[in-house]
Every structure is written in C-alpha cells, then in structure tokens.
C-alpha positions in Angstrom: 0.0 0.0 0.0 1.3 3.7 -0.7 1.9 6.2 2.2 2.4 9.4 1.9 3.3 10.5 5.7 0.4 13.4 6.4 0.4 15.9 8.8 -0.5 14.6 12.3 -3.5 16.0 13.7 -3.3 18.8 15.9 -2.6 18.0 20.1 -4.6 20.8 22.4 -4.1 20.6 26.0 -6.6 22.3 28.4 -7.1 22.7 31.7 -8.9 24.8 34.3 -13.4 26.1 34.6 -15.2 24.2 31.5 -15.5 27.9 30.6 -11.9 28.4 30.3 -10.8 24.9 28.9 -13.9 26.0 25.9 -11.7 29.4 25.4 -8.4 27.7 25.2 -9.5 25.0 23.1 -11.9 27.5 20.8 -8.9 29.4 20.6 -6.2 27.0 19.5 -8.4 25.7 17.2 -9.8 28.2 15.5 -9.8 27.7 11.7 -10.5 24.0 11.9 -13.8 24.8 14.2 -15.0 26.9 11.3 -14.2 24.6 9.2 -16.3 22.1 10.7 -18.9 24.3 11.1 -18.8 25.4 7.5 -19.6 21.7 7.0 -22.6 21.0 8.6 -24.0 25.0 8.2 -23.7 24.3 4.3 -26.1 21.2 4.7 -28.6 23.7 6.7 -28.8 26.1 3.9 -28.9 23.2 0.9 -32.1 21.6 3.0 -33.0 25.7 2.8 -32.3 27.0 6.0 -32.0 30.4 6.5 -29.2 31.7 9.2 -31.8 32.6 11.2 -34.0 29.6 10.5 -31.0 27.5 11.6 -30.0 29.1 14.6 -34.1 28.6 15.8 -33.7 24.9 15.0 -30.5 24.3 16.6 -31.5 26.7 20.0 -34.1 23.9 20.7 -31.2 21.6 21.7 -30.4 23.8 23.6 -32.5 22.9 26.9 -31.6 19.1 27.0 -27.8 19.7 26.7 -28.4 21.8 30.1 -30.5 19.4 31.7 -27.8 16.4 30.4 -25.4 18.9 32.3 -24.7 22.7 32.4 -20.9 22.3 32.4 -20.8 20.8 28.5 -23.1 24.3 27.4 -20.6 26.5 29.8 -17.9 24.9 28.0 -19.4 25.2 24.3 -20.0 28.7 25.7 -16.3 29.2 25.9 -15.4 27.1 22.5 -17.8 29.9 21.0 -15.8 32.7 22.6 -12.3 31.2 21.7 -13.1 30.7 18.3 -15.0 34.1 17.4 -18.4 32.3 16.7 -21.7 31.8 18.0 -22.6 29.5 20.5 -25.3 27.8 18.6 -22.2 26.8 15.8 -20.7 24.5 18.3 -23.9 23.4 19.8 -24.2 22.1 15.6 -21.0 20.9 16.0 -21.9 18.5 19.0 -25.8 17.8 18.0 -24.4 17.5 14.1 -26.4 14.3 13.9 -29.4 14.9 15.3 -29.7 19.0 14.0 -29.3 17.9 10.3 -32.3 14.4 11.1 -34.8 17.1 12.4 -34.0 19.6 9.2 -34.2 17.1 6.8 -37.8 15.8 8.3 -38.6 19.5 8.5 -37.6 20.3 5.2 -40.0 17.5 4.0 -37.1 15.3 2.7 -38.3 11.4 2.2 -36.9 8.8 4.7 -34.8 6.8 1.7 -33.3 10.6 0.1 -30.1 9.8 0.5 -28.8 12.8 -1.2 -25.9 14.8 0.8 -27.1 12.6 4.1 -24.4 13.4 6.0 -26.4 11.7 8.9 -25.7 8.8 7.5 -22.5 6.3 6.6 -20.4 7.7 10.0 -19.5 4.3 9.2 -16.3 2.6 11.1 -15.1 -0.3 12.6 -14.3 -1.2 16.2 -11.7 -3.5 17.6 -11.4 -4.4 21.1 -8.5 -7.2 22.3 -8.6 -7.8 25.5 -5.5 -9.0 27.8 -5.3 -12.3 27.3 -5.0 -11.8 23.4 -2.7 -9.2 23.8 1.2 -9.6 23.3 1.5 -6.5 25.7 -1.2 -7.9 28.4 -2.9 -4.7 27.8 -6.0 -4.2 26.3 -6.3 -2.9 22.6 -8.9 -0.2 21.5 -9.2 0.9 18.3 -10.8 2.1 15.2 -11.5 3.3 11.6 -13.2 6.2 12.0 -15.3 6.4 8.1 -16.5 9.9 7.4 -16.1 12.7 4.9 -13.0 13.1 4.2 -12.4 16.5 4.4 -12.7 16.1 7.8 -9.1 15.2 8.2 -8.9 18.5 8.1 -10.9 19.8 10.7 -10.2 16.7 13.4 -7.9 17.4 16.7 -6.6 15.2 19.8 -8.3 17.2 22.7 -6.3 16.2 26.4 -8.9 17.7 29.1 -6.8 17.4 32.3 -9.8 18.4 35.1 -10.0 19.3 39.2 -13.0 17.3 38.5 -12.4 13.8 37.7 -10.1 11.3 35.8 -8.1 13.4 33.0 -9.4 12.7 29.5 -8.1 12.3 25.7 -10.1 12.5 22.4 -9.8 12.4 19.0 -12.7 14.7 17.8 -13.8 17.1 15.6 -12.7 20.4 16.2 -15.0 22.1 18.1 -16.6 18.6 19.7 -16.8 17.7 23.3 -16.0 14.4 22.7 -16.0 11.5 20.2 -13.8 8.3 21.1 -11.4 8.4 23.5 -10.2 7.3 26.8 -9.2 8.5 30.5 -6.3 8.4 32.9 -9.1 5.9 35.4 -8.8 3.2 32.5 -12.1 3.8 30.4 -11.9 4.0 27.0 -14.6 4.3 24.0 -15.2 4.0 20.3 -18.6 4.6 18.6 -19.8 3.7 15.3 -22.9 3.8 13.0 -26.2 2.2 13.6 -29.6 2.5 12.1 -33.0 1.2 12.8 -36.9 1.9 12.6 -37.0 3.8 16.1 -35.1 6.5 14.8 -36.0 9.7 15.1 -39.5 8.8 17.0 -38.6 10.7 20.5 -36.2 13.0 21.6 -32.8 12.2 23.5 -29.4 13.4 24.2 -26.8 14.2 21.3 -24.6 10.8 21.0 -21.6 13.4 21.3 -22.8 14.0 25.4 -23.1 10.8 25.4 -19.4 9.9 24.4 -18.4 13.0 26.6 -20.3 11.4 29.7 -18.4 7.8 29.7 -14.9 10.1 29.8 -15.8 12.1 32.6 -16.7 8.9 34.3 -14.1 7.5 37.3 -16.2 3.8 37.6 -16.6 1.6 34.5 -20.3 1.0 35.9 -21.3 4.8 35.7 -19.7 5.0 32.2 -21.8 1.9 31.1 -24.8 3.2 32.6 -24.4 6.9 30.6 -24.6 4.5 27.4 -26.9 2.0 28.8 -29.8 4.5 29.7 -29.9 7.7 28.5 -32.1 8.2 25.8 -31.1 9.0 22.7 -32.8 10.3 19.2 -31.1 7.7 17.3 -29.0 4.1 17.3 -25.4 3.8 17.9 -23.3 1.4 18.5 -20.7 2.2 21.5 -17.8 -0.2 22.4 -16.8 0.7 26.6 -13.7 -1.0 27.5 -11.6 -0.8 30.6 -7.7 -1.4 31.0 -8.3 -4.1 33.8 -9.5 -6.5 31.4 -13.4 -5.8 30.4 -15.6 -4.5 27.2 -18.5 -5.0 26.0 -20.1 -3.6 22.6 -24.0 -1.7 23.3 -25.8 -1.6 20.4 -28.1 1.3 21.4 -31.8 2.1 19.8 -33.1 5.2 21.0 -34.9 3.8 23.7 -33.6 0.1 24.2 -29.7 -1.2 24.7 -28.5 -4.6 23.6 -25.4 -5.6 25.1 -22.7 -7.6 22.9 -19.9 -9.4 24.7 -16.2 -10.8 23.5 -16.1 -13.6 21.7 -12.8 -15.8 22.2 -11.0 -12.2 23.6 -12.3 -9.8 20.8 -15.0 -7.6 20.2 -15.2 -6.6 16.4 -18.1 -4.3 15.2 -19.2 -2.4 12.0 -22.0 -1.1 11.1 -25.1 -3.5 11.0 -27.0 -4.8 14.1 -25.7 -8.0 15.7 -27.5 -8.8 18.3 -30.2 -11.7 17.7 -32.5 -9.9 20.6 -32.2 -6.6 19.0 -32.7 -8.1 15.5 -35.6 -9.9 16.2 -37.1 -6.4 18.1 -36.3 -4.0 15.4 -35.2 -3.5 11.6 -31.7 -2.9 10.5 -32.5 0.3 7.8 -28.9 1.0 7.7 -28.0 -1.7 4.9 -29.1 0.3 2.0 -26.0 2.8 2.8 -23.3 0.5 4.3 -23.5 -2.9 2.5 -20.3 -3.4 2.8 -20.4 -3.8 6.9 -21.2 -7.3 6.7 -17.5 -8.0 5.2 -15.7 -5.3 7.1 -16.6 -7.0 10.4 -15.9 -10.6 9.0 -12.7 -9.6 7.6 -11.3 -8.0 10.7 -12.3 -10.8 12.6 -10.6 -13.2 10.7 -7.5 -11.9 10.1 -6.9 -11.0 13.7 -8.2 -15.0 14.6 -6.3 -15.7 12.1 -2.5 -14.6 13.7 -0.8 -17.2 15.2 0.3 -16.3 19.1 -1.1 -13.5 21.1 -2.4 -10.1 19.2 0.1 -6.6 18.7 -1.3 -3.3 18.1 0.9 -4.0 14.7 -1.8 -6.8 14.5 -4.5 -4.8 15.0 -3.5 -1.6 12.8 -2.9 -4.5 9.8 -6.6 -6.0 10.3 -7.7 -1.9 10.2 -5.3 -1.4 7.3 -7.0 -4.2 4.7 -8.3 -3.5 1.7 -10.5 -6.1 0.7 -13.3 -4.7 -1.3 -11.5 -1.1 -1.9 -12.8 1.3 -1.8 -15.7 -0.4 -0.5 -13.0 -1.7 2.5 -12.1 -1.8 6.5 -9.6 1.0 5.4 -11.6 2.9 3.0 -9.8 5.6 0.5 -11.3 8.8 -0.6 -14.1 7.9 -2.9 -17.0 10.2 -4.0 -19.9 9.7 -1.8 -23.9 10.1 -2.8 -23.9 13.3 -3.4 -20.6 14.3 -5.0 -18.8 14.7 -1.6 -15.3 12.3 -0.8 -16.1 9.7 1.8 -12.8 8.2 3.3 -11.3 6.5 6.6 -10.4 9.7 8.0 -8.1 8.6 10.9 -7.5 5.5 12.3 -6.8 5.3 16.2 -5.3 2.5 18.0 -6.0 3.3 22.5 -4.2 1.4 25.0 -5.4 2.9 28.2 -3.6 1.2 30.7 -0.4 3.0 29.8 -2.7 6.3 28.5 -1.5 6.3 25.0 -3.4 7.3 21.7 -1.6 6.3 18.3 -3.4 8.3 15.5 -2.8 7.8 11.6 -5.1 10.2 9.4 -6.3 9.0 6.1 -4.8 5.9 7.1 -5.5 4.1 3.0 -3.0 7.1 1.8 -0.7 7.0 4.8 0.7 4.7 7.7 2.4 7.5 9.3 1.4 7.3 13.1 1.2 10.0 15.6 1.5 9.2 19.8 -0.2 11.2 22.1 -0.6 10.5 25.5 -1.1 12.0 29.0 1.9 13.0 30.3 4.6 13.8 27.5 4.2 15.9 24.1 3.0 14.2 20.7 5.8 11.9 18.6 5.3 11.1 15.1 7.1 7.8 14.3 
C-alpha cells in the first residue's frame, strides 16, 4: 500500500473552569472549528435553512444539553468565545447528527433521500482485544473512524486534564466535546454507526454527550450506565472497555440497549446490528448505505483469529489497514460519496489505556504515518 506520511493531527491541552478549557480549546483551534462548522451550516442552507432559521432549530437543543449537564453548554459557551463564533455553531457541531435528522424531516425530505445525508455512513469499525490476546497484556482499543474526508482536516486530539475527575483524551472534531477516547481511570470508548426503525420517534441526548459522559466517568459501571440508559434520538453502537480487562459492545436504539460481549477475547463491530435480541425487536434500515459492513466486520475478525500467538497493536493496525473490497474496505480511500462529496477513513486510532497512550494515523488508505499522544509527554510522530 502507498503512504504518503500526512500531517499529524493537531494535540490541544486544556485545563482549568469548563469555561476556560472552551476558550483555550476554541482558541487553539480556530480555523479547523470553522471549518467544521462550515460543514454542517452548508447542509442547513442546501435543506433551505436560513441563518436565522438554523440558529431557531438548533437553539431547541439547547434545553436538553443543560439538563444532560450545564458544564458541556458552559464549556461550548467558551469554544464559541475562543473561536469568534456563536454558540449555537458548536452546539451544531456537538448535536451534528441529530440538527441535520430534524431539518431534513422538517424540510419534507423522504426517509430513503439519501442525497448529501451526512447523517448517514459515520460508518467505522471497532476493535477491542482484550489481555489475554494481547502480546503486551494490555488491552487494545481501536478504530476506523469512516467519514467525509475533508474532515481530516478539521479533526484534533483534545487532552482535558480536570480538578473534577479522571483526565481525559479524544480524537474529535474540532470544536466537539467528545467522540472516542479514553481516560487516565482506564475507560476508553469508540462509537460507530447504527440505524433502525425507532429512529427519530422521540427526543434524547446528542450521541456526542453521550461519548463526553463515559470520559468524565471515574467507575466503569457509571460510564456503562451513561450509554446503557440515557435516551437517545437515534441508534449507535458504543464499544466501553476498561484497562483491567473488560468490554463489552451496546448496540443502542433510541430507547432500548443490547449488550454484545467478547467472543474468544475480541469484540469486532461495523455497522449492521448484531445482536439476535435486538434483531428480532427491530429493523436494521442501515444496509441500503453501508452494505459493505457485513464483510468489514468478518474480515477484521478473521485476520486478527487468524495470527498465530497473542495479538500486537501492529496486528491490529494490519486487520484496520485491509483492503479487501477497496474502496468499499475496512480502510476505505477517498471515494466520491452520494452526493458528489469524498467519503474516506479519516483517521485511524489504536488506545491502549492502561499505559494512557493514543496512536493516530489520518487518512490511514494514503498513509501509515502514526502520531502518539498521551497524557503526560508531548505528541511523537514515528
């Protein structure tokens, strides 16, 4: 495979109020906030949004992200304030999914319009090994993260180190609270696309919050419960893992959780539901945009059984590198997607949370170039 080393994503350390970690992360990260919300304010005004229009629609999430918890709008407060925009820009940013759902049914678009659905195909792939697979004895967390792929242009690692809690690390879009990640108590998470037939048929919290929530969290049990139980507009799927030895995948409707566990040491997920209980509750509607899911999970699965002797994160990042099916693969090149727009593997990230370390690689089909970030020392590109 070609690689053309990239440059590594920016590393923003923050500390302090949420209000003043917002300011210095809004403020380091400036151009690649707007750039993200460029992204998503452009899909507003081509479902025929007006600025003001928008900023109405997105102030209604408004209210839940303050009852979910006052700190993450304080914070968004001071991302606004860094980065010389509104606030309701990086609410977008963090309710991306959900916002752009409720314009589309607003806007009167049909349920299987897939044009310029950037709610959909978020597709990636999950990979947990747990101890006893691993050649280190630490657990392995990683993914493909599946997304437009100008977005490698707008994504960060955010380290959050807090008064509050367990310091955290993310990869995320700039201007985020959170996407996957893990923390200095052990706790790591990935999340990846799902879709059903409860979609969109009651309200919930942004899956960003969500993501943000397990981070914060000092007990694994708390961090399972903030996926578990809060409600949600949409499905996910949300691998929790902890350094001691324990994952498990939830496959998450808006209003129902089914819980997948390792089998023979791994958890492998993609982006169609697994669960026999779920599937025989609900209807997977997600097919129709990520066909290729049922081989991208089979695939990884097979060539990490497949190794002889106990798994390396070398291992892992070759079962995220393949490229069966390109572009249709686990490691996905820039293709154009539905509407004209490149879809790609825009990072790939590889956690190992006992030791707090974070390798990312961004468009990982056109490069293998690896940046390490971690806790307590700056970034090193190998």
């Amino acid at each position: 495979m070609p690689s053309t080393p990239l440059a590594p994503f920016p590393f923003i350390s923050v500390s302090g109020s949420p209000l003043e970690r917002g300011r210095a992360y809004g403020a380091a990260a400036k151009d690649r906030v707007q750039r993200s919300i460029s992204i998503y304010g452009d899909q507003l005004t081509d479902l025929g949004f007006s600025p003001d229009a928008a900023s109405a629609l997105i102030q209604d999430f408004i209210p839940g992200i303050t009852a979910f918890g006052a700190h993450y709008l304080e914070e968004m407060q001071g991302i606004a304030e860094g980065a010389g925009v509104a606030l309701e820009q990086i609410v977008l940013i963090n309710a991306r999914t959900e916002v752009v759902a409720k314009a589309r049914v607003i806007a009167g678009v049909p349920e299987d319009d897939e044009t310029d659905d950037i709610t959909k195909k978020d597709g990636c792939t999950g990979v947990v090994v747990l101890p006893e697979q691993a050649a280190s004895g630490r657990l392995i967390h990683a993914q493909n993260w599946d997304w437009r792929a100008e977005c490698a242009e707008t994504a960060v690692v955010l380290r959050v180190q807090r008064d509050d809690g367990p310091d955290f690390m993310t990869f995320v879009e700039a201007g985020g609270l959170a996407r996957c990640g893990m923390n200095a108590a052990g706790i790591a998470i990935t999340a990846n696309y799902l879709e059903s037939d409860r979609d969109y048929t009651q309200s919930g919290v942004p899956l960003a919050l969500i993501r943000r929530k397990v981070l914060e969290q000092t007990h694994l049990a708390f961090a399972m419960k903030a996926v578990a139980t809060t409600a949600k507009a949409c499905s996910n799927n949300m691998i929790v893992s902890h350094a001691e030895g324990f994952a498990i995948d939830f496959e998450c409707a808006p209003d129902e959780t089914f819980p997948l566990y390792p089998d023979n040491g791994l958890i492998v997920h993609a982006n169609h539901w697994q669960s026999p209980v779920a599937l025989s509750k609900l209807k997977d509607t997600g097919i129709p945009s990520v066909p290729e899911s049922f081989y991208r999970d089979w695939r990884v699965r097979r060539l990490l059984e497949s190794r002889p002797g106990p798994l390396s994160t070398d291992d892992v990042k070759a079962a995220l590198f393949d490229t069966f099916g390109t572009p249709h693969a686990v490691c996905r090149p820039p293709r154009p997607g539905s509407s004209g727009n490149l879809s790609a593997t825009v990072a790939m990230i590889v956690m190992d949370p006992a030791i707090g370390q974070m390798e990312v690689a961004p468009l990982p089909a056109l490069n293998q170039t690896f940046t390490r970030y971690s806790f307590t020392a700056d970034p090193v590109t190998a």
